[in-house]
Steps between C-alpha positions, in 0.01 A plus 500: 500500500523124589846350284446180352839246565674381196520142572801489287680778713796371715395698849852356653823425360572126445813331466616357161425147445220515730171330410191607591221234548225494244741686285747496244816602502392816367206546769215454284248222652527126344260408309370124616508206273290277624359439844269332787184662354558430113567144580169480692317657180695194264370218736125677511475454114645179476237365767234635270618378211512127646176552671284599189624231272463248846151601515507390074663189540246407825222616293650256215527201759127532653387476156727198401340303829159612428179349719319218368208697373719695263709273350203226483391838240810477322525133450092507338654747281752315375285215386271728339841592244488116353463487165228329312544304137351711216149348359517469159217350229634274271620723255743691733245802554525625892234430672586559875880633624648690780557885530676669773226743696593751840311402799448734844658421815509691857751489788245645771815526709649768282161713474514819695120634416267156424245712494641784247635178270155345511322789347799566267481128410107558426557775272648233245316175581155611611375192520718338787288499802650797713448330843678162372779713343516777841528123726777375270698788517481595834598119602821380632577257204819527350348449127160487378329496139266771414438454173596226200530580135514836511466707118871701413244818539395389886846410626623883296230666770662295758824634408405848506344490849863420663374332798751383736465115560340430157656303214449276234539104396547382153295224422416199217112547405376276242367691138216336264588680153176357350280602849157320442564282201637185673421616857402184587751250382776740652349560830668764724762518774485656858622805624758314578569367149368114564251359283210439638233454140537309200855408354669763723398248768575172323856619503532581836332197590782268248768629796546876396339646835786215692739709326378823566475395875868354486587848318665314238295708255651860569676598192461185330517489099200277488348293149164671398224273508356461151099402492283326265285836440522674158481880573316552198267261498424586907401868292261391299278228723537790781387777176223289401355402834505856574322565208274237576401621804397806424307380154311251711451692793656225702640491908816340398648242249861255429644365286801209414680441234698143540701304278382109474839365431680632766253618809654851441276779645565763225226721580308558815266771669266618703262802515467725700898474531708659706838713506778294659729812529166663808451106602229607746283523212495114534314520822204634315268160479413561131864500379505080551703340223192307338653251352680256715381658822174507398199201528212525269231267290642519194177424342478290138885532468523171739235348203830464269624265829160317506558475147847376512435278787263300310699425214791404672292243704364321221174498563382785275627517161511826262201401267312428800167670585332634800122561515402875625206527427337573851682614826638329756276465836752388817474541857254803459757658226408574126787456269413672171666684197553851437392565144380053490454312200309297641573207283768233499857616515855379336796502732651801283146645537461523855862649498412832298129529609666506876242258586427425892303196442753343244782566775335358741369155287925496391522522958281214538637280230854504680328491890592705793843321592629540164371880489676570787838290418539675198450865604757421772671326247541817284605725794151696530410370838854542665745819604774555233861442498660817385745787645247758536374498914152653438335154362178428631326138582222393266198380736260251380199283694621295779300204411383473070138413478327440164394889479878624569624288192213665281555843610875472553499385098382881387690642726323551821564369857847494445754849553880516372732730371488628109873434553433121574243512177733595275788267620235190488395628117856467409496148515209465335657670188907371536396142468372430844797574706483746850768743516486659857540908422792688503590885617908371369562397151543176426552307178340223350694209617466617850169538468446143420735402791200634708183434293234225613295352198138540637336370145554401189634655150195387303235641733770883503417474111162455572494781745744721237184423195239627767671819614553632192114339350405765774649806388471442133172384470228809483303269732775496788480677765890612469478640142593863602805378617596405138858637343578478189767291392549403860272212520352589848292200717310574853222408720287790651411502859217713612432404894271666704607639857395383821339843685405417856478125455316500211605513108406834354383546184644849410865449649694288286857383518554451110860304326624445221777212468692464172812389274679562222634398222208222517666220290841522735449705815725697661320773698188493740343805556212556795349794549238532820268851528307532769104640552504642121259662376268500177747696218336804367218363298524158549227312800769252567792479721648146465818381480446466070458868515788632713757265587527349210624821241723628806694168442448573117625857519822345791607259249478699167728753641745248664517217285804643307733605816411085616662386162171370366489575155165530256383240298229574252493156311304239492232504884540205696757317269764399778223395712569091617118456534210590229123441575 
């Protein structure tokens, strides 16, 4: 049997006092504290410790001096957090303001899989092109966009995925509570929140966008903008020119509702409209705002200028008569009447029979210089002054022969803007004065500080008795357009469109231009609907027969929220003029 030692066994004596190395006094072995090799283990953890958060703070610095690419990213960002002034109609109701939105970003360098995030990516926004969005990723950008204006449920799926290299912006998008009622007075802004339609662009355009650019307009308290529009009145002309439409079977339709005191646009639209919070709707080339981007003939309306024209030059007087009894026969033309007397004509007669051959006698009476000074005169012939940027150009002949004068006077040979039509039958009802229109309110006085006086206050009365001899006469062509205790005046335009170079004689472009209160204006209302068709038993599709109740029905349900209160005494008794 093997014997095991006891290590603790003194095998020979020792002398007292004696120390044995490694051991106590007693003999046991010493136990170390401390040493070569624990001191190597301290300094190995302290290196890793200062390495991992080196490799942090490195990580930190590389992004702090980021390439130009990446912080180019960044700085676009930034700009795209300016603020933008609320929109707001001129009671204080909201009509454009800024929300905050999430948008998508990718640092490709941080992506392990492109190709696994791509399809993950997919699963949540199919429709991002999957070879753009694989190139993206896989790039060597420091930061790219891969999607804008994302919905709180698309950027939740995001979340979940938990893809490495992934993250989100927060953004300023710009929100249209009322969507397609004022569409196109508000316009729309970028994606990158700039305006680029209607107001939203007027007020980048009055030094906004130098601000954005400056990014002086991050986190700015900024004044909202208040409007001329009346929410509620924008309803109901959009309401009833919807309505319209469809009743008359019609491609599209406007309509303005302007105050002849001041130039303010109260009222304006446009159908087809379009949504200004999906903007790309606006590409679509039927969703044009009509009304002061839009040229047209605007038919017999331009008779109330012929009209107007000749009394203010003198040479025709109100108890004056025309002769109409045949046609006209010029340059290979025939100038007739729809529905003709064929007799002699008053002045107030050829004004509510709509007749062609009356205009154009009133045409030649004044000449062709005069005809063409005074439509100029009157702001029909040039592009309007106003804050709105989609105004169109009226276009008339570049030389006036004797056959442009006659046609021009009914309303033919000659294209402008409703919008310019209803500013230029303002002055015919305020007492002769041009306002130029306004998107801003404005009061009276500054109104006048701006308004030309294109003719005089005794031919506007004149004017003011023949409106309203139109509607409320049963021999007018404007009588459907008659409100009770509103005292409602107009001219009808029914003007037929030129198809191929030549006028057609089923597509019409029919008007209807009016005022009210008669005896003391204060709103015009136009309303334009375009290719109508014959109502439901009726053979007829002219402006008498259309145009003229949608204006009825716009200002019977609006007349109250204007401040226009009902009269029911005594027709025509303020009137300055009685024939």
């Amino acid at each position: 049997m093997m014997r095991v030692p006891n290590p603790f066994k003194r095998n020979k004596p020792v002398a007292a006092g004696t120390m044995l190395p490694d051991c106590d006094h007693f003999g046991r072995p010493r136990r170390h504290r401390g040493g070569p090799k624990n001191r190597s283990r301290f300094v190995i953890a302290m290196g890793l410790f200062v390495g991992i958060y080196g490799v942090i703070g490195g990580r930190l610095v590389m992004w702090g001096v980021a390439p130009t690419e990446s912080a180019a990213a960044y700085g676009a960002a930034d700009k795209i957090m300016s603020d933008r002034p609320d929109l707001l109609d001129r009671n204080g109701e909201v009509l454009a303001t800024d929300i905050k939105t999430a948008s998508l970003f990718a640092e490709p360098r941080r992506i392990i899989d492109p190709d696994e995030a791509s399809e993950l990516l997919l699963g949540v926004m199919p429709d991002l092109d999957p070879k753009w969005l694989y190139r993206r990723l896989a790039s060597n950008a420091g930061f790219v966009w891969l999607r804008r204006e994302l919905t709180p449920g698309q950027q939740q799926a995001v979340l979940d995925l938990g893809i490495p290299g992934i993250g989100f912006r927060t953004e300023k998008r710009r929100f249209y509570p009322g969507g397609t009622t004022a569409g196109f007075i508000v316009g729309h802004t970028n994606v990158d929140n700039q305006g680029t339609a209607g107001m939203e662009k007027y007020i980048d355009d009055q030094g906004y966008r130098a601000l954005q650019d400056a990014g002086l307009a991050v986190g700015t308290d900024l004044e909202p903008v208040k409007l001329s529009l009346d929410l509620r009145v924008q309803h109901i002309v959009r309401d009833e020119l919807a309505a319209a439409m469809a009743r008359y079977k019609a491609i599209a339709a406007g309509g303005v509702v302007l105050d002849v005191h001041t130039g303010e646009v109260v009222a304006m639209t446009s159908l087809p409209d379009y949504d200004p919070n999906q903007p790309s709707q606006a590409l679509d080339k039927d969703r044009m705002n009509r009304m002061s981007a839009g040229l047209y003939e605007m038919g017999s309306t331009f008779k109330a200028f012929t009209t107007a024209m000749a009394l203010d030059s003198g040479k025709v007087k109100i108890t004056d008569s025309f002769d109409a009894t045949r046609p006209i026969r010029m340059g290979g033309f025939t100038i007739s009447d729809f529905h003709g007397k064929r007799r002699v004509l008053s002045v107030p007669e050829v004004f509510i029979y709509s007749s062609n051959i009356g205009s154009a006698k009133e045409a030649e009476a004044v000449g062709i210089e005069g005809h063409q000074e005074f439509l100029t005169r009157v702001g029909l012939l040039s592009r309007m002054t106003t804050e709105l940027p989609e105004v169109a150009t009226p276009t008339q002949p570049k030389v006036w022969k004797q056959i442009n004068s006659v046609t021009i006077s009914f309303g033919h040979g000659v294209s402008t803007t409703p919008l310019n039509t209803a500013v230029a039958a303002a002055a015919l009802m305020n007492g002769g004065k041009l306002i130029p229109p306004t998107f801003l309110p404005r009061s009276r006085a500054e109104a006048e500080a701006v308004a030309t006086r294109v003719l005089s206050e005794k031919t506007s009365d004149e004017m003011r008795y023949l409106f309203r001899l139109n509607v409320a006469d049963q021999r007018g062509s404007g009588n459907k357009a008659d409100v009770t205790g509103y005292r409602v005046g107009g001219k009808t335009g029914t003007a037929n469109k030129v198809v191929n170079g030549r006028y057609s004689d089923t597509k019409k472009f029919n008007a209807f231009l009016s005022a009210f209160p008669i005896d003391n204006p204060r709103y015009i209302v136009l309303v334009v609907i375009d290719e109508p068709k014959p109502e439901d038993g009726q053979y007829y599709a002219t402006a008498g027969m259309n145009a003229a109740p949608t204006v009825g029905n716009i200002i019977r349900r609006s007349a109250t929220l204007l401040g226009v209160r009902p009269e029911f005494g005594d027709e025509g008794k303020s009137l300055l003029v009685s024939y």
